[in-house]
N, C-alpha and C positions, 0 to 999 in steps of 0.2 A: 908778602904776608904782613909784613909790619905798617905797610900801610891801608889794611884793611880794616875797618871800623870792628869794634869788639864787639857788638853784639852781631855779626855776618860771622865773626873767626870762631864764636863760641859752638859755631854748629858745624865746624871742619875737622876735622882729624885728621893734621897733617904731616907727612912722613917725608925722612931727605933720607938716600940712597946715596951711599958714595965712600969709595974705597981709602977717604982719609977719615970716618967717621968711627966711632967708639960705640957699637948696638950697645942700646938700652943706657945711655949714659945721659941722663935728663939733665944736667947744668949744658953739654953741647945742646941738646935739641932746644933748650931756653934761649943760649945766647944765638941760634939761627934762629929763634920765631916759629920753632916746629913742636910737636905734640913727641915724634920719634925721629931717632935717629938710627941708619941700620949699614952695619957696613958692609960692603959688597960680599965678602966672604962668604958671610952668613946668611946668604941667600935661600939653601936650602932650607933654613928653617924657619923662612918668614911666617908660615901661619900660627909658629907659636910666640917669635917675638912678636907680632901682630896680636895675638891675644892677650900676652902678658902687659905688651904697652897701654893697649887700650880697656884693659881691666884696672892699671893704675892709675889710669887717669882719671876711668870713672871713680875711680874711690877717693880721690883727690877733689874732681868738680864738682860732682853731682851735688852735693850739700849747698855749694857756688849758683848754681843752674838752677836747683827748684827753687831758691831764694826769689833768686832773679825774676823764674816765670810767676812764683805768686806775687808779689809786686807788679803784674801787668795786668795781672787778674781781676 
């Protein structure tokens, strides 16, 4: 992911799975180059960390993102 060009990565929303990770802890999911981080435990309740991750995000980019796309415009 880190070497993926930024405007390809800005349209990914990407998640690491794995039972040494800290769900919803966004400095780990930062320094892996991930959008979420979920630890295995917490599997059963992916569709609400999956909503929660991806609702912060959006509150976070999106200001980022329309920028961006009116600038191409």
């Amino acid at each position: 992911m880190r070497n993926l060009a930024g405007d390809k990565r800005r349209n990914l929303y990407y998640v690491i799975i794995g039972p040494e990770l800290k769900t919803l802890y966004d400095l780990q999911a930062l320094s892996l180059s991930a959008n979420l981080v979920v630890n295995n435990s917490d599997m059963k309740y992916l569709d609400k960390i999956l909503k929660k991750g991806f609702q912060d995000y959006e509150t976070l980019f999106r200001p980022f993102v329309e920028i961006i796309q009116a600038k191409k415009e």
